[in-house]
N, C-alpha and C positions, 0 to 999 in steps of 0.2 A: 528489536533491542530491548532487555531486561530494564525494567522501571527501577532496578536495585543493584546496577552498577558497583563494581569495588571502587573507593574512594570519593562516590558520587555523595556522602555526606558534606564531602567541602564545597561544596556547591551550596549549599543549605549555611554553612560558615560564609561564604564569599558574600551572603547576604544581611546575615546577621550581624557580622563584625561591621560593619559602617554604619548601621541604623543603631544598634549598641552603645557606640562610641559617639555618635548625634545625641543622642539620648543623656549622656552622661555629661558630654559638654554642655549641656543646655540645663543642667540640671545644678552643676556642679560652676558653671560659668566663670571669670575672671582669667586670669593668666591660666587656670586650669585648662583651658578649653582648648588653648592652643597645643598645650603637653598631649592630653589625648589625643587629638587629631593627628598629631604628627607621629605619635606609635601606632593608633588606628591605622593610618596610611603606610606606615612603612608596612605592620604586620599583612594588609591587604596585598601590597605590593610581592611580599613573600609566597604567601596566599595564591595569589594568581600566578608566581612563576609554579608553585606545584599542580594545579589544577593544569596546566600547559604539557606538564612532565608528565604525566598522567595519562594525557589524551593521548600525546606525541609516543607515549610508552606503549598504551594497549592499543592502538591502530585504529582507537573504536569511540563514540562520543560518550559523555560518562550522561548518567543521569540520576535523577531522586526525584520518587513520587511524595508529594508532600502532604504530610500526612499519613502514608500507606496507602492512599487512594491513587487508585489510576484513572489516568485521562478514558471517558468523559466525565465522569463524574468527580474526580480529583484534578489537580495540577500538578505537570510535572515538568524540573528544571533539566535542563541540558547543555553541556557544554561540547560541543565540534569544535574543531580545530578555528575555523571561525571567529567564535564563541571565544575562545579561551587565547587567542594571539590577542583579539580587538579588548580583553579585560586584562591583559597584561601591559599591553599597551596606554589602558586607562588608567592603571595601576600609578605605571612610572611618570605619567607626565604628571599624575596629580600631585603623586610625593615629590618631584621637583618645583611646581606652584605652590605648593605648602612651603617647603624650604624658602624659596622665593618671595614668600609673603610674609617670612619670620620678620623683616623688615620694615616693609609695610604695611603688615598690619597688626604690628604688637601692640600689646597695653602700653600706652604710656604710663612710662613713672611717676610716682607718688597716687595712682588710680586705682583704687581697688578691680573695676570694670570700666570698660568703654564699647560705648553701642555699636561700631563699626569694626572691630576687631571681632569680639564674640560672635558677631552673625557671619561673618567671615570662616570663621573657624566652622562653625554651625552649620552652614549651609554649602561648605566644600565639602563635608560628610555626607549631607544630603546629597548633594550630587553625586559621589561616589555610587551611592545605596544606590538612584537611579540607575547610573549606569551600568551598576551588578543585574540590576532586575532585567534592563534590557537589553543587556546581553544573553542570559543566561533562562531566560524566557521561554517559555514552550507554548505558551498560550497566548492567542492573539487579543482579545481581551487585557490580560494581562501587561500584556503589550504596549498597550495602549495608556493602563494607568503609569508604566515604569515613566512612559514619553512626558504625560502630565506632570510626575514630579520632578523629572528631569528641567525642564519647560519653567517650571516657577521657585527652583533652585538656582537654574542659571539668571532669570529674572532678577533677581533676590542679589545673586553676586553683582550683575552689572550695575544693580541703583547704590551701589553700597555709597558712594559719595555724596549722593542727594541731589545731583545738580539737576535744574530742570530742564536743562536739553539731555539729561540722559531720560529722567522719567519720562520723554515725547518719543526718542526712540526705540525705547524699552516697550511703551505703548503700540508703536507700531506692529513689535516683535510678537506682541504680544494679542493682536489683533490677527497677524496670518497663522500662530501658532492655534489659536484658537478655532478658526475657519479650516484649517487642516482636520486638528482634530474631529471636529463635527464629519466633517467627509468621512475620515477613518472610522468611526461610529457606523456611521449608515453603511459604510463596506461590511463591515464587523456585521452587523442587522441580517443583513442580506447573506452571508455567509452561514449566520447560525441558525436564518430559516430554512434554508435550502438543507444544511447536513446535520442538524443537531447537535454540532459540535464545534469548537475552536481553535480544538488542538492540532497545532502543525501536522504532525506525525499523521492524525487520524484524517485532517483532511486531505494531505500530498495521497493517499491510497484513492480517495476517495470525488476530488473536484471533478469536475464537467466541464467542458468549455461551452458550457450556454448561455444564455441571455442576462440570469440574476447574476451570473459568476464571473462573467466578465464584468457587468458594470460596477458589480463589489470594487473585483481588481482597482478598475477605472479610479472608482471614490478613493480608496484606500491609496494608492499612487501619489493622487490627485493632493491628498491630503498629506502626505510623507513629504510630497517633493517641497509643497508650503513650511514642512517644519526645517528643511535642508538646506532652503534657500536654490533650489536650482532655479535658473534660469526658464521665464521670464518672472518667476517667483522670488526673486530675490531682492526683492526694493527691500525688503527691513532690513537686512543684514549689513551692510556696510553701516548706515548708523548709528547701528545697536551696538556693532562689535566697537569699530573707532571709538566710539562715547565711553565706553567701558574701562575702570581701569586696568592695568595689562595684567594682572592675574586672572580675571574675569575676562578679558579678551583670548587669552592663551586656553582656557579649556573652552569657551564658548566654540572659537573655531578650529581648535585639534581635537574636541572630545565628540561634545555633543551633537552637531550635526553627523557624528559620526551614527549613533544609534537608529536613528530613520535609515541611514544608507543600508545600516544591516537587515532590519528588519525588511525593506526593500528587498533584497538577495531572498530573505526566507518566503517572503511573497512569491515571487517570482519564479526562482529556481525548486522549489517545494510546494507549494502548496498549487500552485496553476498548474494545467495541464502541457505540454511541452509546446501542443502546436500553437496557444494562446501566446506562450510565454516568446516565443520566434516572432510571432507578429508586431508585440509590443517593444521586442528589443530593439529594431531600428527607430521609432518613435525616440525610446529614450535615449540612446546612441545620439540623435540628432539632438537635442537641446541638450546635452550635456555638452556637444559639440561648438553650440553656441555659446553656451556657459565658457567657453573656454574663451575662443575668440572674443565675447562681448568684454568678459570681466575684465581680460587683460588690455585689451583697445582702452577701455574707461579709469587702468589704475597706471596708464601710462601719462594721461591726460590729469591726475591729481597732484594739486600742491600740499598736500594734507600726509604727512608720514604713515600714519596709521590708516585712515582712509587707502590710501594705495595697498597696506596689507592688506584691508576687511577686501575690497575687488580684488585681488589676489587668490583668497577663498573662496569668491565667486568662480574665479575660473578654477582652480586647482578640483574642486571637487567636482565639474565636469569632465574629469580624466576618468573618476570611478565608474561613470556609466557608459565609454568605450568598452568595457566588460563585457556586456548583455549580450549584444553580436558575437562578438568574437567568441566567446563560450559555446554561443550555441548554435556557430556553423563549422565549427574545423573538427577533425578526428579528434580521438582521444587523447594525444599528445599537444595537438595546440590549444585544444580546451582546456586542457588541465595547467598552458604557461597563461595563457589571459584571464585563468581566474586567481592563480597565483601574483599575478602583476595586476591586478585589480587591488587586491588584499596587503598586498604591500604598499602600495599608493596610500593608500587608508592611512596604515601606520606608522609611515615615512611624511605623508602629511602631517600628521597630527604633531609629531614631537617637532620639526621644519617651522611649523605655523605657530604652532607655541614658541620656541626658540624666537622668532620675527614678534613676534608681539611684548616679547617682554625686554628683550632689545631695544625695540621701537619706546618702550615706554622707559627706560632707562635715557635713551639720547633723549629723549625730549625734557625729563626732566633735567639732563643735565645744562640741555643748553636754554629751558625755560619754553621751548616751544616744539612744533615741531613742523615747521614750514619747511619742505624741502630744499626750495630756492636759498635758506640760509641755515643749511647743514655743516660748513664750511667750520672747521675744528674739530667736529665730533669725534676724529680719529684719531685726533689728540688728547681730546679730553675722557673720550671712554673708548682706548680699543678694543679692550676686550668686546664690548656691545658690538661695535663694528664689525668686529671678524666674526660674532657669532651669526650677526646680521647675511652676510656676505657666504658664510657657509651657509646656512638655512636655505636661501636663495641659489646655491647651485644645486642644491637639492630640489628645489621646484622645479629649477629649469632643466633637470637631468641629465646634469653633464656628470661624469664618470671620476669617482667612483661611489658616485654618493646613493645610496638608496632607492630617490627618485631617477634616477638614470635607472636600476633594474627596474624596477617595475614601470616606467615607459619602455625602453626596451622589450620585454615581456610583450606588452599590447603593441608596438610597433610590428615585431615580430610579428606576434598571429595575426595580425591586419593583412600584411603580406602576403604568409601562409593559405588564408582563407582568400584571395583575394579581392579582399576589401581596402583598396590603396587608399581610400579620403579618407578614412580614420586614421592611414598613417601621415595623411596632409596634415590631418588636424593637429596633431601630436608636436610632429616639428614644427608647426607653425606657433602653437601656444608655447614650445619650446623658448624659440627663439623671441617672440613677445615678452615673455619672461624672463630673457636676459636682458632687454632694454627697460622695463623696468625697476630692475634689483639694479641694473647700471646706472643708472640715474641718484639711487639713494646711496651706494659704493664712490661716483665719482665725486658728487655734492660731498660727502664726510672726509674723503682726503683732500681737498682744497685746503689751502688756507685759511687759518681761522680770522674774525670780522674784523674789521680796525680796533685800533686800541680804549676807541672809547665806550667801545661796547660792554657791558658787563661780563667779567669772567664766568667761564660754563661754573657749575656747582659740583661737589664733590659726592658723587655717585658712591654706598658702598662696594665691597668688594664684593661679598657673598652673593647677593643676586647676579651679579654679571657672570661670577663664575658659572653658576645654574642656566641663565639664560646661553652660554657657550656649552655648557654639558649638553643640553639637549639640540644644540646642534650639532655636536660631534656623534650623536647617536644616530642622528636621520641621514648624516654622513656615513660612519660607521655600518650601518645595514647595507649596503651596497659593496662590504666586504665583504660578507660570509657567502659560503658557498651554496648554490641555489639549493643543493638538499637538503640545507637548514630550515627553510620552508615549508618543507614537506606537511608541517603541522598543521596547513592552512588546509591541504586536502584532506582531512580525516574528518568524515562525514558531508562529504561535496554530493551533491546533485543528487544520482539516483540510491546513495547510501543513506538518506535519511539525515533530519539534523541533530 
């Protein structure tokens, strides 16, 4: 694959414009900050539907050496189909949380500045830039600083209230993000002694499956799955994300654990040797499995609205690593539908779990709290949040026609096909887990609202609700189009390169 791609310049743009636009709000501050970020993010959002057309257009990954230098001695960006669905993806959920946070987190009136607005604005650009770099990444190194900024961007959003039970679980987050990273490192160490190099490309020609290579893998895994929370690595996560307020909860668990997952995929299906990559996929297949079953066993058991979401993303993101197997035991037909309903998972999660977190953070403050046992009004007082809540939720649970129904479907399927029937145990079963607890927070909001002595709910704007139901109508929505709309996600799979 040519280092000098047609159109692989916007790659190079898909970087620039969010760090640009960080730059100029922080500089320019006040009610500015919010202006720019919100054309920053639209133009981004543009931005990555053409880099998508692009790929989807010439069959082939785009790429740009930066600088004119080529890997090893250069760096260079790439986007596969992958690549540029999971940046489009980050695209739109972001400029719906921006919309979203026109609300909560504007300047108040008569303030030139205020400290919680502008770092807001600030630090959702920074996250963007992260999550341009880590997608769009070719270098594992590299790689590794996108996660960093990633890492203390999304940090940054969760403290934005100050409370000190979020700085204790932001601290925890921040204690396995850290211990990940250090793993990731020593994998990286171990990689660039052994082949003199980091680059994807250069090393899928070139790993071994021996002794330094695997235990790289091992580190590097070891370290991803700490920043992703999978299970049994996921004690920070429900705190972090619950504590958070729901802008900061909405991209923590539809965006950002999404970047280790990918980078996981480029590990794995790239850069290991295939008979390595077959041995390690049943390991992960099983704790994702458990991910699935633990998360939702413990968010059925929660009187806490938002806690039941954050376990929720516990389990949900143990569906993506049913993937690993299925990919790499069935012919080329069901390979190619389990990594297609891996990839949609991803991004039917993301906008689903967004959608649920800022819902969740809409009814609680309307009704002042958010103990599920006294939900009772909520579908009075905010149905829209309700119904976005309730769509979201058959998205998880994968019932038809919503997004999440294809891509479980997808891996139900090649579980089947390949016959491997316990992953398709697993599937229905986290299924249907998922519908007892989306039912529990669905029946509690059309109940009856509390007695009359209770304070009335508070008057929720309209504008966020409406965003919080957009982005559910979209994780709905993707279980419309027709499976050859996907097609994007295979252009540059497995033995094509990234």
């Amino acid at each position: 694959m040519s280092l000098a791609t047609p159109h692989g310049s916007l790659l190079v743009l898909a970087l620039v414009l969010p760090v640009g636009g960080m730059l100029a709000a922080f500089v320019l501050g006040g009610r500015v900050a919010e202006r720019i970020a919100l054309a920053t993010l639209g133009l981004g959002a543009l931005l990555a539907l053409l880099i998508a057309a692009a790929v989807h257009r010439a069959g082939a990954p785009l790429a740009y050496a930066v600088g004119g230098w080529a890997p090893p001695l250069g760096l260079a960006l790439r986007a596969d189909g992958v690549a540029s669905a999971m940046l489009l993806t980050s695209a739109l959920v972001l400029g719906a949380v921006a919309l979203f946070g026109r609300v909560e987190h504007a300047t108040p009136s008569g303030v030139a500045e205020a400290r919680a607005p502008f770092a807001f604005w600030c630090f959702l650009l920074a996250l963007s830039a992260a999550l341009a770099a880590a997608f769009l990444g070719g270098d594992l190194f590299n790689l590794f600083v996108a996660l960093e900024m990633l890492t203390f961007a999304a940090l940054a959003l969760a403290c934005l209230e100050g409370k000190p039970s979020q700085f204790r679980s932001e601290l925890r987050y921040l204690l396995f993000a850290l211990i990940g990273s250090v793993l990731y490192l020593l994998g990286t160490a171990l990689l660039y002694g052994g082949y003199g190099t980091l680059d994807i490309t250069l090393l899928a020609g070139a790993a071994r499956a021996d002794a330094p290579t695997l235990l790289a893998a091992a580190l590097m895994t070891a370290g991803l799955a700490a920043k992703m929370a999978l299970f049994p690595l996921h004690l920070w996560l429900p705190p972090a994300h619950a504590g958070a307020p729901p802008a900061a909860s909405a991209v923590l668990s539809g965006l950002v654990v999404k970047a280790s997952f990918v980078l996981l995929l480029r590990l794995w299906f790239w850069v290991m040797p295939p008979l390595a990559a077959a041995a390690a996929a049943p390991l992960l297949a099983t704790l994702g499995a458990a991910a699935i079953l633990v998360g939702s066993l413990v968010a059925l058991r929660q009187a806490r609205l938002k806690l039941l979401v954050a376990y929720s993303t516990v389990a949900q993101i143990g569906y993506l690593f049913l993937m690993f197997p299925l990919v790499l035991a069935g012919d080329a037909e069901t390979s190619s539908r389990a990594w297609m309903g891996g990839i949609l998972q991803a991004g039917s999660h993301a906008f689903a779990k967004a959608a649920m977190f800022l819902a969740a953070g809409l009814i609680a403050g309307a009704l002042g709290h958010d103990r599920i046992a006294g939900l009772g009004g909520a579908g009075r007082a905010v149905p829209v949040c309700v119904l976005a809540f309730g769509l979201a939720g058959l998205s998880l649970m994968g019932i038809p026609p919503s997004g999440g129904f294809t891509a479980k479907w997808l891996l139900l399927t090649s579980a089947l096909g390949t016959g491997q029937w316990w992953w398709a145990l697993v599937i229905v079963g986290g299924g249907v887990l998922t519908g007892g607890y989306v039912y529990r927070v669905l029946a509690g909001s059309l109940t009856a609202p509390p007695v009359a002595e209770a304070p009335p709910p508070a008057a929720m704007p309209r504008g966020p609700q409406l965003v919080a139901l957009a982005l559910a109508l979209v994780s709905v929505g993707l279980g419309l189009l027709p499976l050859a709309s996907f097609g994007l996600v295979q252009v540059g799979r497995l033995g094509a390169g990234p």
